[in-house]
C-alpha positions in Angstrom: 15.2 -16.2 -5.4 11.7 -17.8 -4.8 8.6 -16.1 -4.4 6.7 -17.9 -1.4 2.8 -17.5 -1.5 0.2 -16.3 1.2 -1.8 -19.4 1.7 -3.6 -17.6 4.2 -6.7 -15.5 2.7 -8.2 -18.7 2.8 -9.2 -18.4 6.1 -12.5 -16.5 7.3 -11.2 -13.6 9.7 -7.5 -13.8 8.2 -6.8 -9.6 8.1 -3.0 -9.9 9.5 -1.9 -6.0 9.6 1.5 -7.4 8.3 0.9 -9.6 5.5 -2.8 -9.6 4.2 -3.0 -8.2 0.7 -6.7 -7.2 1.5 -6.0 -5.6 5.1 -6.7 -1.3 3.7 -4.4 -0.1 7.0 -1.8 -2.9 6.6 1.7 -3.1 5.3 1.3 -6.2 2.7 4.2 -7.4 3.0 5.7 -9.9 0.6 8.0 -12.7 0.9 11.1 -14.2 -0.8 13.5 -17.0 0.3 17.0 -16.4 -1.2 19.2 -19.4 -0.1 19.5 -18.9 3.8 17.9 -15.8 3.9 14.2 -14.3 4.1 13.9 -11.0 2.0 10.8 -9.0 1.6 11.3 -5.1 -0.6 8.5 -3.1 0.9 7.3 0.7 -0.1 7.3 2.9 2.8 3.4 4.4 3.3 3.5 7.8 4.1 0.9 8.0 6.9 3.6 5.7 8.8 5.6 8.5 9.3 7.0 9.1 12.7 9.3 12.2 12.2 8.7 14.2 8.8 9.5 11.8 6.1 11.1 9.2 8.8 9.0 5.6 9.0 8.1 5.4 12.5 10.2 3.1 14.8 7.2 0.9 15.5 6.6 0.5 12.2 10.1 -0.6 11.5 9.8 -3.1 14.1 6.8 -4.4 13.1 8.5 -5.1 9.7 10.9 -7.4 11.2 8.6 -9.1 13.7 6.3 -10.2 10.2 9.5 -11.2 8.4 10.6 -13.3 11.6 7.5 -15.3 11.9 8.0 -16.0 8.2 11.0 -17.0 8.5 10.4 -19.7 10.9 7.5 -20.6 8.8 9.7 -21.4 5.8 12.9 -22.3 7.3 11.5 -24.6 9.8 8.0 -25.4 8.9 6.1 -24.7 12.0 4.6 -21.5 13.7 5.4 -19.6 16.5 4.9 -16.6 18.3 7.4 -13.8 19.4 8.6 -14.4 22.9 11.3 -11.7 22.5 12.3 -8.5 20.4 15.3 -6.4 20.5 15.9 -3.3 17.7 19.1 -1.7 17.1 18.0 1.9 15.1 21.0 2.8 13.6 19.9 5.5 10.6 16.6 6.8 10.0 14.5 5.4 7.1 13.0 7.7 4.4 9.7 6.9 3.5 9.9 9.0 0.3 13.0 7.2 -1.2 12.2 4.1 -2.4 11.9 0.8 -1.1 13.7 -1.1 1.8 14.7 -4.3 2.0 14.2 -6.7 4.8 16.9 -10.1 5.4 16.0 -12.4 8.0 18.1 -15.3 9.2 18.9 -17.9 11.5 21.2 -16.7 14.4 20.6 -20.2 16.6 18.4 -22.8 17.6 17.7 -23.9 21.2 14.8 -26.8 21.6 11.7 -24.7 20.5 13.4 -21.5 20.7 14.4 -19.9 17.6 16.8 -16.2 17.3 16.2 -15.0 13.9 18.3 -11.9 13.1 16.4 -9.3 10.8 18.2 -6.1 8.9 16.3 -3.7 7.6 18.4 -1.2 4.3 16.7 1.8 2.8 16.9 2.7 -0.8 20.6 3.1 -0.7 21.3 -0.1 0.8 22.3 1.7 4.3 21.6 -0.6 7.2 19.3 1.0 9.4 18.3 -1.1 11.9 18.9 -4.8 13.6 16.9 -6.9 14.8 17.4 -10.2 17.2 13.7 -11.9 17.5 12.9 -15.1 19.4 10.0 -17.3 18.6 8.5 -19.3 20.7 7.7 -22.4 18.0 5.0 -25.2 18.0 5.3 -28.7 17.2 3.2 -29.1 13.3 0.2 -30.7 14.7 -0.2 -27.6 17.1 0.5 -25.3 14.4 -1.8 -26.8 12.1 -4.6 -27.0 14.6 -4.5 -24.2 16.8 -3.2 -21.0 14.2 -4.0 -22.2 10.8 -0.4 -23.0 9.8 -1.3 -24.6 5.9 1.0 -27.9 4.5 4.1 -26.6 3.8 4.0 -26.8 -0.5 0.9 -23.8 -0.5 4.0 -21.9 0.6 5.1 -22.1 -3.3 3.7 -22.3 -6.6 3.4 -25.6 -8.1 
């Protein structure tokens, strides 16, 4: 399992509520690439409750739609932007049980249209939710000059 690096704090204004490790009211997410997949462990927050003790359902879908983008990011080396979004809740999520684990990975590939399929466990490895995510994906040069998308090795330590 790698560890892939934020190379975006470089950027004035960069405050993503997903993935900035300096946003206060964000999640922070962090990223690994594990052969095919896209895994990030995150600690639930407790204010992100929806029911008592339950993170809310936005919330969970947020988690995949960061973990989507970051998967097209690594696995294809481009940006894009979420065209589609379809969750599947399938057993509530404790926020005071430990950790869950996000997996994103590639369901298919059509032109510039990518389906990324994300899975979100709880602490017990339960599967609680699926999620099928389209991204609407930009050539490099439009990544790189229109949403900051960095050269592809900042992604990883040297």
């Amino acid at each position: 399992m790698k560890k892939i690096h934020n190379p975006y704090p470089k950027y004035d204004g960069y405050n993503c509520f997903g993935c900035s490790p300096k946003n206060e009211h964000g999640l922070k997410m962090e990223f690994f690439e594990d052969g095919e997949y896209l895994v990030c462990n995150w600690k639930p927050i407790e204010f992100l409750q929806g029911y008592h003790n339950v993170l809310h359902g936005g919330i969970q879908a947020t988690l995949m739609d960061e973990i989507g983008s970051w998967f097209v990011q690594i696995k294809f080396k481009t940006a894009g932007v979420t065209s589609n979004l379809n969750v599947r809740y399938l057993n509530p999520v404790s926020i005071v049980k430990g950790n869950v684990k996000l997996r994103a990975s590639l369901l298919k590939q059509r032109r510039n249209l990518i389906d990324v399929l994300v899975e979100l466990f709880d602490s017990n490895e339960q599967l609680c939710a699926k999620g099928e995510l389209t991204f609407f994906t930009f050539s490099q040069e439009i990544a790189k000059k229109q949403l900051n998308y960095p050269d592809f090795e900042e992604f990883f330590d040297k």
